[in-house]
C-alpha positions as CSV (number, residue, x, y, z in Angstrom):
1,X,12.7,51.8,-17.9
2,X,11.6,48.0,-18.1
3,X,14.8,47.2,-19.3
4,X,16.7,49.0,-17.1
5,X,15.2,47.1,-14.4
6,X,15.4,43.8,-15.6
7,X,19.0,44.6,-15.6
8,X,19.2,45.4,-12.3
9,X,17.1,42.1,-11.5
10,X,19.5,40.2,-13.5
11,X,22.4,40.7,-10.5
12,X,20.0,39.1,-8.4
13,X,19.9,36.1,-10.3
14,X,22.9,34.7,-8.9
15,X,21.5,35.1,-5.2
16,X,17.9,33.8,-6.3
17,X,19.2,30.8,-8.5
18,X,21.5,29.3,-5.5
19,X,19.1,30.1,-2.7
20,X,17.0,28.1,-5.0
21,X,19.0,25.4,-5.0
22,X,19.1,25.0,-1.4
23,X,15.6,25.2,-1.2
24,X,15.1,22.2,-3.8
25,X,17.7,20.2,-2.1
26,X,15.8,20.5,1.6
27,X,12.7,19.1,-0.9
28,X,14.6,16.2,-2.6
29,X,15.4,14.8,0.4
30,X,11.8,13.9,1.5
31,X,9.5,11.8,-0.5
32,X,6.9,13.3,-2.7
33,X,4.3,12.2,0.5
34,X,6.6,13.4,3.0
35,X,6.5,17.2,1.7
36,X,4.3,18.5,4.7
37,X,3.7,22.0,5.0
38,X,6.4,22.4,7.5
39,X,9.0,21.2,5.3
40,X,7.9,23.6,2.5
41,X,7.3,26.2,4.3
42,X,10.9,25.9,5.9
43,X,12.6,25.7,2.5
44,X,10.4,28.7,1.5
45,X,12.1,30.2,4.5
46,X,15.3,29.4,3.2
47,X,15.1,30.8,0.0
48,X,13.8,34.1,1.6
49,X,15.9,34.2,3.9
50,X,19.0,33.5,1.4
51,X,17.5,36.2,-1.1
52,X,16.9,39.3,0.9
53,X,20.1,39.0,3.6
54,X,22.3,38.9,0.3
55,X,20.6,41.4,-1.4
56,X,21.5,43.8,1.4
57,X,24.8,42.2,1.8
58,X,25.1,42.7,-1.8
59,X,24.4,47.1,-1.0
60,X,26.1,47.1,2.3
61,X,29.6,45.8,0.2
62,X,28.8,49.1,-2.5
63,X,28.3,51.3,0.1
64,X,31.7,50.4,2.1
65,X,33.7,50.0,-0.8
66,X,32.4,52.9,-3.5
67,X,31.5,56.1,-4.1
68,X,28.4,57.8,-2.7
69,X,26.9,61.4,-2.6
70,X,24.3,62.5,-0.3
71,X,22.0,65.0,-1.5
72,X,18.7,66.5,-0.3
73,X,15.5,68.2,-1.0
74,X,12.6,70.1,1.2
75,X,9.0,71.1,-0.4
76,X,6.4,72.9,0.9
77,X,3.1,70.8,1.2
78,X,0.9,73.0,-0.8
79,X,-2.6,71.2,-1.3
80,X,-0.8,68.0,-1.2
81,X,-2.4,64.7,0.2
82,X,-0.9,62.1,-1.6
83,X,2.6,61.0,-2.2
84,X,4.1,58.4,-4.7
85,X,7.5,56.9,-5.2
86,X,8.5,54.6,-8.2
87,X,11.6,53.0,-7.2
88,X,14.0,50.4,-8.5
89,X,17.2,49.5,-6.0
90,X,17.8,50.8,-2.6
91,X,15.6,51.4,1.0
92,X,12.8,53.5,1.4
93,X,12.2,54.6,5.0
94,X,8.9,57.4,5.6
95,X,8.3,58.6,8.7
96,X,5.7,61.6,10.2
97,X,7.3,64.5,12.1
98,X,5.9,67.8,13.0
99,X,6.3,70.2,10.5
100,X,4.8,71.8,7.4
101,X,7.1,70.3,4.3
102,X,8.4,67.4,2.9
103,X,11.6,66.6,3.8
104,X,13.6,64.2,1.5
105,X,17.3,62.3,2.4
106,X,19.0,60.6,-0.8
107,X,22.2,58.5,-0.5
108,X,23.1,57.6,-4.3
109,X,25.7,54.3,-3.9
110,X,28.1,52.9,-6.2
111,X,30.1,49.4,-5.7
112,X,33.4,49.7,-6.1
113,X,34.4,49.0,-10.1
114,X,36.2,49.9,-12.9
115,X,35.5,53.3,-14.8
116,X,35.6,55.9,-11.4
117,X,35.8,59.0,-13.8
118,X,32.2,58.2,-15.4
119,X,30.8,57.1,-12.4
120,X,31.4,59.8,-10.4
121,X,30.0,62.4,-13.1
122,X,27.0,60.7,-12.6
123,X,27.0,61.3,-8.9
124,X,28.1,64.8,-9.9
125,X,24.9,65.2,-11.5
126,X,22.2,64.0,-9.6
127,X,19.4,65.6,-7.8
128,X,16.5,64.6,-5.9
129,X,13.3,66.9,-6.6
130,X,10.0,66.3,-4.8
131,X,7.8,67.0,-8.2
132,X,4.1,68.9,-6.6
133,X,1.1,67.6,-9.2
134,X,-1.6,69.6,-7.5
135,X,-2.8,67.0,-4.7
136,X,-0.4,65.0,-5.7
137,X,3.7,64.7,-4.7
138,X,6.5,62.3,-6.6
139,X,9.7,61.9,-5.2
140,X,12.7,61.2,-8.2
141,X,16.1,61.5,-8.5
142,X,17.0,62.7,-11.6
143,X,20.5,64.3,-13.7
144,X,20.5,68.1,-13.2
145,X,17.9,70.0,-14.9
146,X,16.2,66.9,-16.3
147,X,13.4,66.5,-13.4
148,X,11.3,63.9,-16.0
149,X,13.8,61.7,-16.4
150,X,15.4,59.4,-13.8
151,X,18.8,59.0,-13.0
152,X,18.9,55.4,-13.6
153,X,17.4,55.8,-17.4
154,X,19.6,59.1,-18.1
155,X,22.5,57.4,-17.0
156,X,22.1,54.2,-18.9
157,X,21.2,56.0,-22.2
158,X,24.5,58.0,-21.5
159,X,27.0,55.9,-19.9
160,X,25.9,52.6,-20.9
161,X,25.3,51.5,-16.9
162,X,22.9,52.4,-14.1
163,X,24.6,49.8,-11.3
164,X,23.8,52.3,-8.2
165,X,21.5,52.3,-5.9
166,X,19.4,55.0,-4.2
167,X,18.5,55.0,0.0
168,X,15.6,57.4,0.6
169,X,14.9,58.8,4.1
170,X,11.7,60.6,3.8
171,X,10.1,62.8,6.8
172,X,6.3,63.7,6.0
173,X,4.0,66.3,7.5
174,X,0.8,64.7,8.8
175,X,-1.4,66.3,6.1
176,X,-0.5,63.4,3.5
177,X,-3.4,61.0,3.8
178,X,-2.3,58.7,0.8
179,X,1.0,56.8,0.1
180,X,1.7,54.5,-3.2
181,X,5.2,52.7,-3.2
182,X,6.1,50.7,-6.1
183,X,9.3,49.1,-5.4
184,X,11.9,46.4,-7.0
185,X,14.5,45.7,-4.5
186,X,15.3,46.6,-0.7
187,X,13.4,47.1,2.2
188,X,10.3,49.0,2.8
189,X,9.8,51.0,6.0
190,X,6.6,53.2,7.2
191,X,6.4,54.9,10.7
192,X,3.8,56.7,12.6
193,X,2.0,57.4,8.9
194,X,-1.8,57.8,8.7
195,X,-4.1,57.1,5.8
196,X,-4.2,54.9,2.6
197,X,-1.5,52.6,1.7
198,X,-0.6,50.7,-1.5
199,X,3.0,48.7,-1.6
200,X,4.3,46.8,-3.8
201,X,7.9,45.0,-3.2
202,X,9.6,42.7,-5.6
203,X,12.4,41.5,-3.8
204,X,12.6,42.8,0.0
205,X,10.9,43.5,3.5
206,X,8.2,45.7,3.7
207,X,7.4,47.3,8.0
208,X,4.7,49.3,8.6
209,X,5.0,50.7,11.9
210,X,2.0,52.2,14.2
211,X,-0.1,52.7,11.5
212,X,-3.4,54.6,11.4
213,X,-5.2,52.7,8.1
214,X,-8.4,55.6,7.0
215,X,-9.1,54.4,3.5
216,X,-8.6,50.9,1.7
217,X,-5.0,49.7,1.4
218,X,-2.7,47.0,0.1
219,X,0.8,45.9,0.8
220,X,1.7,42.9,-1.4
221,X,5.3,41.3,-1.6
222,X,6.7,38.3,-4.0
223,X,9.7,37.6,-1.9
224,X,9.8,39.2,1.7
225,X,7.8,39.2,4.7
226,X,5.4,41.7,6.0
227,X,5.6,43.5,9.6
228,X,2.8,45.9,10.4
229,X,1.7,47.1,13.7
230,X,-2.2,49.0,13.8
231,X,-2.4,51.7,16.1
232,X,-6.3,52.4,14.3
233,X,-8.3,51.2,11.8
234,X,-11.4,53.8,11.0
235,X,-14.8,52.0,10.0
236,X,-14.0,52.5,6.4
237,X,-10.7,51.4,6.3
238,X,-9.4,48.0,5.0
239,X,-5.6,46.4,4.7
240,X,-5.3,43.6,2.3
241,X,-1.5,42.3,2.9
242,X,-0.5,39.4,0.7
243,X,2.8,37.7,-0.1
244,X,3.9,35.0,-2.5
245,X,7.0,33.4,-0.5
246,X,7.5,35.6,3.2
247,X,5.7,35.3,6.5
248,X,3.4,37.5,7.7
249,X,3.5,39.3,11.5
250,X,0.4,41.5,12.5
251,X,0.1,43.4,15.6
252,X,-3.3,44.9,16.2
253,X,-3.7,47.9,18.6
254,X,-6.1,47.0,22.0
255,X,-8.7,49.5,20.5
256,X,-9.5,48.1,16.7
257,X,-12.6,46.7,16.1
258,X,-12.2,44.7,12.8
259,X,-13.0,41.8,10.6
260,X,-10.3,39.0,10.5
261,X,-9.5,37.2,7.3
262,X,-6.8,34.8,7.3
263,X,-6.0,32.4,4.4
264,X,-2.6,30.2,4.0
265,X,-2.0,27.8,1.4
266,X,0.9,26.9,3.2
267,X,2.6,27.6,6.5
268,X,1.7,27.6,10.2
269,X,-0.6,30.0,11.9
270,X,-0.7,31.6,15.3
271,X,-2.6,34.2,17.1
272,X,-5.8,33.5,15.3
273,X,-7.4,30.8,13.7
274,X,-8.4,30.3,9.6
275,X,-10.4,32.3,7.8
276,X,-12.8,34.9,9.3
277,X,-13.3,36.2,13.0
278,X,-14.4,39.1,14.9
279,X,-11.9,41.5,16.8
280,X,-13.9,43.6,19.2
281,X,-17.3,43.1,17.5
282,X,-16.0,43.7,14.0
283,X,-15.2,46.4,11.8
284,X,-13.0,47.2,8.6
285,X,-11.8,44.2,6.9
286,X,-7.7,43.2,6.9
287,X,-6.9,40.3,5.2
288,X,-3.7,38.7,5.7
289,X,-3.0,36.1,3.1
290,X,0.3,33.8,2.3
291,X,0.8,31.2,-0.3
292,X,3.9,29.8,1.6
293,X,4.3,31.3,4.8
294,X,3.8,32.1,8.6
295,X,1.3,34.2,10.0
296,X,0.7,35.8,13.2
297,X,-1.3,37.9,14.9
298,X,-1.1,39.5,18.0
């Protein structure tokens, strides 16, 4: 599977290595002692904000020009409480809803290319299957009948390619309490969820959207901002939120009581001031850290 996403990395490159470019050339045209933090920080900007609008350039022009199938799957939740997805290119949006299953939306994309016939076999042939462990729910598309192996890996060993990508629109019951995301490239998006949290994003923007946080959590990013609004924090909940290159915009509810931790290595912050402070006599910790980027807090 590594492989098969380094090779879905690897049409990034192009993106990454001339937003890059930019961003050293904003550099070399200050003097070693004239690099402030606002000048990094707005060639960081750059380069983020190069990388992730062509990366969904880059889907938008597959899914105008190619092939596409839509497919869909509904579980009931069973003992479930947690749910995992392991993704490598496309959008993930979850939201809550009123009901008593998982619903699951898939859009599987191809770009418009050569070799139509194989392609659309593999279309042809995938399923998405949400895969009940007990507490525990994985969403995965997959070829027909093969529900442990993904579609990407089945249709690279097959075909010799795997250059789709997969949108997911996900509504959940609110009996989930736990949600781990482990994603490559494309946007992240979390509505009206309550519980645990752990995200991970590659490449992309990750939105968590009136949150309730009950458990500790973690959203970390290497090249995208971060956009969560808290609705509730309980006294044992904690949000770490940390990104390499991508800002940072918090908006806490009028009734949480926590513990403010803010550290920047570089970039401006508003809203609240470095390092630790006291939101309505204190509570659960969230820790919103940067090492070139905005924050703020509101």
């Amino acid at each position: 599977m590594s492989r098969i996403r380094n090779k879905h990395r690897s049409r990034l490159n192009s993106i990454t290595m001339t937003a890059a470019a930019v961003t050293l050339a904003m550099l070399a045209g200050c003097g070693i002692q004239d690099k402030s933090d606002e000048v990094i920080v707005q060639a960081a900007s750059s380069l983020e904000q190069s990388v992730i609008p062509a990366a969904d350039k880059w889907g938008q022009r597959s899914k105008e020009a190619g092939l596409f199938r839509e497919i869909s799957a509904y579980h009931q939740m069973g003992k479930a409480t947690r749910l995992s997805v392991d993704h490598t290119v496309g959008n993930i949006k979850i939201s809550a809803y009123d009901g008593e299953e998982i619903r699951v939306h898939a859009v599987v994309w191809f770009g418009k290319s050569t070799q139509q016939e194989s392609r659309q076999r593999i279309l042809d042939q995938a399923e998405v299957s949400v895969i009940d462990k007990g507490e525990l729910l994985r969403i995965v598309t997959h070829p027909k009948d093969e529900p442990d192996s993904s579609l990407w890996k089945w249709a690279e060993k097959k075909y010799g390619f795997s250059d789709f990508m997969i949108d997911y629109e996900i509504e959940v019951p609110e009996v989930l309490e736990s949600y781990d995301i482990r994603h490559e490239v494309g946007n992240i998006e979390l509505h009206d969820l309550k519980g645990s949290y752990s995200i991970h994003s590659e490449i992309g923007q990750v939105k968590l959207n009136n949150v309730r946080i009950s458990g500790r959590s973690s959203v970390a990013t290497s090249t995208g901002s971060v956009d969560v609004s808290i609705a509730e924090l309980s006294g044992q909940g904690q949000l770490n939120v940390q990104t390499e290159i991508g800002n940072i915009h918090a908006a806490l509810g009028d009734a949480v009581e926590c513990t403010l931790v803010i550290k920047n290595d570089v970039g401006k912050i508003t809203g609240a001031a470095e390092g630790t402070s006291q939101i309505n006599g204190g509570g659960g910790e969230i820790l919103l850290q940067t090492q070139v980027g905005s924050i703020m807090v509101e």
